[in-house]
C-alpha positions in Angstrom: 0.0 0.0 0.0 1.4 3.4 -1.1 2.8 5.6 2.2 3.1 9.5 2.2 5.6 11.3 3.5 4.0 12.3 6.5 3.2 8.8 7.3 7.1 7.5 6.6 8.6 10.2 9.1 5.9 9.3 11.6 6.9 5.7 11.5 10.7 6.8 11.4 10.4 8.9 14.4 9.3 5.6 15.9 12.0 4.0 15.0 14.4 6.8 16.4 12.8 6.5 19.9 13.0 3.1 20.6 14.4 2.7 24.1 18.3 2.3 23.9 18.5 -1.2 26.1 16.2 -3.0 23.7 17.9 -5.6 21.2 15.9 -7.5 19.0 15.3 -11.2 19.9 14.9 -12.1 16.3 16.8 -10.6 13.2 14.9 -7.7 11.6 15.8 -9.6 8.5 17.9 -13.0 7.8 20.8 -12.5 6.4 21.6 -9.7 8.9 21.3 -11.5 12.2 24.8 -11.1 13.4 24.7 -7.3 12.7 21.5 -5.8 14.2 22.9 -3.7 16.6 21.2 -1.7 19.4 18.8 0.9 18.0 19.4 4.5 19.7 17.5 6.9 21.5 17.6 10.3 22.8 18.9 9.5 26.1 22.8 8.9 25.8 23.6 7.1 28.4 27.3 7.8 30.9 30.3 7.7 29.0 31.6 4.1 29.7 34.5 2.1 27.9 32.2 -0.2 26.7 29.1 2.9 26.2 27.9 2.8 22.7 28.9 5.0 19.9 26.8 8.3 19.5 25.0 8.9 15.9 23.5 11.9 15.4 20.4 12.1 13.5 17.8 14.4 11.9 15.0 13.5 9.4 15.9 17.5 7.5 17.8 17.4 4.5 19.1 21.1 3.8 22.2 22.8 4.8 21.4 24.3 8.3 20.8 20.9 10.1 23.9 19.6 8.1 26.0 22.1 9.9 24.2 21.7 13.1 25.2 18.1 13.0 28.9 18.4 11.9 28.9 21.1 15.1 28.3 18.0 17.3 30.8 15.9 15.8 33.8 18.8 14.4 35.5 18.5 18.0 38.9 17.0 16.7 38.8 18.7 13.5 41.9 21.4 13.5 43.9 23.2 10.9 43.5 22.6 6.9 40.4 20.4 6.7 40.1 18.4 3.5 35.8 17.6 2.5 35.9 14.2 1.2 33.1 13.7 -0.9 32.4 11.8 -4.0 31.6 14.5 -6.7 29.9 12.2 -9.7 30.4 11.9 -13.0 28.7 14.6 -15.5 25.4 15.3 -14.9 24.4 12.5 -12.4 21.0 12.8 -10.8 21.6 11.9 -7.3 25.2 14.0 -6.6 24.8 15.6 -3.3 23.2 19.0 -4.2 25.8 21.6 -4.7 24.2 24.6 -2.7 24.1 22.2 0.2 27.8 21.9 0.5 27.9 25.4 -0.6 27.0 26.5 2.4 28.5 23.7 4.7 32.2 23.9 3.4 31.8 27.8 3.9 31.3 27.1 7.6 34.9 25.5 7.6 37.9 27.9 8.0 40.7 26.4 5.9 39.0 23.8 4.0 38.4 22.2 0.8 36.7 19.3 -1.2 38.9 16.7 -1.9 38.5 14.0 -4.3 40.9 11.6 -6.6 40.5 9.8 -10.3 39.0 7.0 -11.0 40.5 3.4 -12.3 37.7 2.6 -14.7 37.7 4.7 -17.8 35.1 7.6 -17.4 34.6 11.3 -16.7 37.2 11.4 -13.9 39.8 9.2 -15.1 42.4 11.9 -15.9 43.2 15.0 -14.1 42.3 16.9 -17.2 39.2 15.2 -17.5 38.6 15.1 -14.3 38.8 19.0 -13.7 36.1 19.3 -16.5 33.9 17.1 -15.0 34.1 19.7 -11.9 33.3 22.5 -14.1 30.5 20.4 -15.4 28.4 19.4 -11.9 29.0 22.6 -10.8 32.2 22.1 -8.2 33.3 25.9 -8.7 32.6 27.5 -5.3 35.6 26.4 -3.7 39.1 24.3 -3.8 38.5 21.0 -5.2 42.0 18.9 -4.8 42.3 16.1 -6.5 44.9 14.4 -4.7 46.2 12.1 -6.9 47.0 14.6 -9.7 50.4 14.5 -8.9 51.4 11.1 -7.9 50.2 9.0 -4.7 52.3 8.0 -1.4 51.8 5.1 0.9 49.8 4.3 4.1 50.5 1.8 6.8 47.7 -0.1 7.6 47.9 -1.7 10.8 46.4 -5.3 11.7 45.6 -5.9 7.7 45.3 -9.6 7.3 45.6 -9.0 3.2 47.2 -5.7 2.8 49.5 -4.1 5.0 49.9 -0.5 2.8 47.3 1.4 0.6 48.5 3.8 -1.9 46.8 7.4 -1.4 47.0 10.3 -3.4 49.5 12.4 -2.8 48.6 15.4 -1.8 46.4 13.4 1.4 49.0 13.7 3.9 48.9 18.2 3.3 45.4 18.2 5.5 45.5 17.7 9.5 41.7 16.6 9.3 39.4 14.9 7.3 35.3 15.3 7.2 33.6 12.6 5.6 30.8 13.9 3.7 29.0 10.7 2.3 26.3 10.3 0.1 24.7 7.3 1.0 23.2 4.7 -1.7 24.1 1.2 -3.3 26.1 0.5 -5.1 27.1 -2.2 -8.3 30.3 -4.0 -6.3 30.0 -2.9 -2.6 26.3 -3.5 -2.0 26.1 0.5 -0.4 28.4 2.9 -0.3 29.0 4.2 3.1 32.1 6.5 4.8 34.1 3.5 5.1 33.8 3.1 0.9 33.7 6.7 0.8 37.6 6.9 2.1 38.5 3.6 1.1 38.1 4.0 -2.7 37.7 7.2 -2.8 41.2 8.4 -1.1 42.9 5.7 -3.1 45.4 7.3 -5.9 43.5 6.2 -9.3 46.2 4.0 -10.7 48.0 1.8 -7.8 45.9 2.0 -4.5 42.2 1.3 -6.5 44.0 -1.5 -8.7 45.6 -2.6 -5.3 41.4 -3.2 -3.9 39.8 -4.4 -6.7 43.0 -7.2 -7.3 40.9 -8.6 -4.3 40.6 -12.1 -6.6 39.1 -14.9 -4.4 40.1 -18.2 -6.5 37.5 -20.4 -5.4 34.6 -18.3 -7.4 34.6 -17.3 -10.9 36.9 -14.8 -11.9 33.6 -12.4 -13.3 32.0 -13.6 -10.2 34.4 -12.7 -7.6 34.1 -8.8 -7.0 30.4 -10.0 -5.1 32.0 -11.5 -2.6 33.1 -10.4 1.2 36.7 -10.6 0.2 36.4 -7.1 -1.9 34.6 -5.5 1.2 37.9 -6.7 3.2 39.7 -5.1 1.0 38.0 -2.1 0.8 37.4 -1.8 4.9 41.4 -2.5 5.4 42.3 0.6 2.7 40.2 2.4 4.8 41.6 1.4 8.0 44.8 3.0 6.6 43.3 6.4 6.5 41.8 6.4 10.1 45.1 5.4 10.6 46.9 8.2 9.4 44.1 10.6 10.4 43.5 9.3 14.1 40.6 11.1 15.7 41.2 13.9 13.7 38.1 13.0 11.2 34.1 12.7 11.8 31.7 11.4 9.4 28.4 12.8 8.0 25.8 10.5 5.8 23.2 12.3 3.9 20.7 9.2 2.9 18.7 10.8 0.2 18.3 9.9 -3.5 19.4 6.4 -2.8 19.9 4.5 -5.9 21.0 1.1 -5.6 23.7 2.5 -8.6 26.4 4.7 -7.1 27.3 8.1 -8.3 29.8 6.8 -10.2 26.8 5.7 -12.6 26.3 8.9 -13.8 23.4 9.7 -15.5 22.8 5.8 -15.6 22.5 5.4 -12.4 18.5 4.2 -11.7 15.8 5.8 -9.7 15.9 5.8 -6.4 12.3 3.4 -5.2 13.0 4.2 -1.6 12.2 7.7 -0.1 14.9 9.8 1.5 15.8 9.5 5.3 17.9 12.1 6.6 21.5 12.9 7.6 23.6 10.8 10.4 26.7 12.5 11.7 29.1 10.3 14.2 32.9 10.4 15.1 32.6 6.6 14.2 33.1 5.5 11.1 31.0 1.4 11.8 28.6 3.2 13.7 27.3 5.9 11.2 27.8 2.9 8.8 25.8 0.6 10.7 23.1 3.2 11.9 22.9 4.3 7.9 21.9 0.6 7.1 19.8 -0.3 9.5 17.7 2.9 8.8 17.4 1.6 5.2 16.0 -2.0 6.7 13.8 -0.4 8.7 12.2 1.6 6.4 8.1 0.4 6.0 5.9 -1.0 3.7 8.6 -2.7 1.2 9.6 0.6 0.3 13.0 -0.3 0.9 12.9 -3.9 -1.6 15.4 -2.7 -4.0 18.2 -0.8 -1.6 18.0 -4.1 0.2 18.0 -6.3 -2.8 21.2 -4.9 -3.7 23.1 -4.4 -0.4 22.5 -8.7 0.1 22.9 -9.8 -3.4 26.8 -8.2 -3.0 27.6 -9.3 0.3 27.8 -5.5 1.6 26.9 -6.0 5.1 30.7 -7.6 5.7 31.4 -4.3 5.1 30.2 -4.0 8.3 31.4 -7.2 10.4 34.7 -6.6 9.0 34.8 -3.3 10.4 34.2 -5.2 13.7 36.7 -6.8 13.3 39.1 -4.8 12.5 38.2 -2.8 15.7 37.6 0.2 13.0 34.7 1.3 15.7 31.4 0.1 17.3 28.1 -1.9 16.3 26.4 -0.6 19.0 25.1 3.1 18.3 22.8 5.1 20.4 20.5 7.6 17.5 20.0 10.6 18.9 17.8 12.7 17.1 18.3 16.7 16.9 14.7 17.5 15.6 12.6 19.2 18.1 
């Protein structure tokens, strides 16, 4: 049965409410039993070592709540502040909206968006075609850096059990902070893309460090068969590891779940409708638990609405995304949602 917009957000708000001891007894859905976390409320409980992680939430879309959530969340962030965001090929449909981070980078002394070329052959594959592409979807209002235009250098990545360095672009290491600015959606290989695939790929020079990832081969499957499996998510969640490295807890995280295609950005104008109605935006200093909290709002959605997000995320094997995450002690399942909406 069709649901309006009035009627989603009321059931939402629901969601957002529940109280924050409760834990499901039986998986919201199959497949993701080991990874329902705790769902949030408004009462953060003491600061514990063991507390859960803090996502902030509002169901508000537009630039003012965007800031008021990075002000929650911007503690740690000092100095020359790179924007990691992913800015699309030309003329995609479901790019974050340029007037939004307008107004949000302007609100961040020292700052710029920072991006880097692709591996597959397409409208950001070169610098030169890259910086077109810019001009293109309308990335003129401020610094755009693509940090692999010059070369890349090399990350550490500590407790990989399959790589042990990621190659970066170059120019990474210039900022002191980094603010993940996310679009959430699916995505063709990873399921989703989240802030963990957001820095993962997406900080990876566009010749060695994304070959490096996608050389994830897993010899037991199908060669054309073997980027759906958990071992590219491995890949991709240890390259990102290497960042958060670098970075420490000089970076926060901000999800804006609207326009979610299961095709990611890098689609283009390709990419299909979204079928599931926006959410909101999710801001946390933790990089699993915005992650998490972002996925679980996408099962939870009502009525079916959310059949093809979730179609995709499963059919890819995204959610060890997640559990690898976990397990690379990258941050916490466990989240308490705390929404800023009056």
């Amino acid at each position: 049965m069709p649901i309006t917009r009035k009627q989603f957000l009321k059931a939402l708000g629901t969601l957002a409410f529940l109280p924050s001891a409760t834990a499901f007894s039986k998986p919201l859905v199959e497949n993701i039993q080991s990874f329902t976390p705790v769902i949030g409320s408004r009462q953060v409980e003491s600061s514990t070592q063991n507390s859960p992680a803090k996502v902030y939430f509002t169901r508000n879309i537009d630039a003012d709540h965007l800031i008021k959530l990075y002000n929650l969340v911007n503690g740690n962030i000092i100095v020359k502040v790179g924007i990691k965001i992913h800015t699309g090929e030309r003329n995609g449909p479901n790019i974050l909206p340029r007037d939004l981070v307008k107004a949000f980078q302007a609100q961040i002394p020292n700052s710029a968006l920072v991006e880097t070329n692709t591996l597959y052959f397409g409208d950001r594959h070169t610098t030169e075609k890259h910086l077109e592409t810019l001009k293109v979807n309308g990335w003129t209002f401020c610094p755009v850096d693509i940090l692999d235009a010059d070369g890349a250098v090399v990350f550490p990545i500590k407790g990989g059990k399959h790589l042990k360095e990621i190659s970066v672009g170059k120019n990474l290491p210039n900022y002191d902070s980094l603010v993940v600015l996310t679009h959430f959606k699916g995505h063709g290989v990873g399921g989703f893309g989240g802030a963990m695939k957001n820095i993962a790929i997406g900080c990876a020079d566009g010749r060695r460090g994304k070959l490096r990832i996608h050389a994830a081969i897993d010899i037991r499957v199908p060669f054309y068969d073997w980027l759906r499996k958990e071992l590219f998510m491995e890949y991709m969640a240890e390259a990102a590891k290497g960042v958060c490295d670098h970075f420490g807890n000089n970076m926060c995280y901000l999800n804006v779940l609207r326009r979610m295609s299961v095709d990611c950005d890098c689609s283009g104008k390709r990419a299909k409708e979204p079928t599931i109605p926006d959410i909101g935006i999710l801001a946390s200093t933790d990089i699993l638990a915005i992650d998490q909290a972002s996925v679980d709002l996408v099962y939870h959605t009502p009525h079916g609405l959310n059949k093809d997000l979730v179609e995709r995320i499963e059919s890819k094997k995204g959610l060890r995304q997640l559990s690898y995450m976990k397990e690379l002690k990258m941050g916490k399942p466990q989240y308490e949602l705390i929404c800023i909406d009056e």
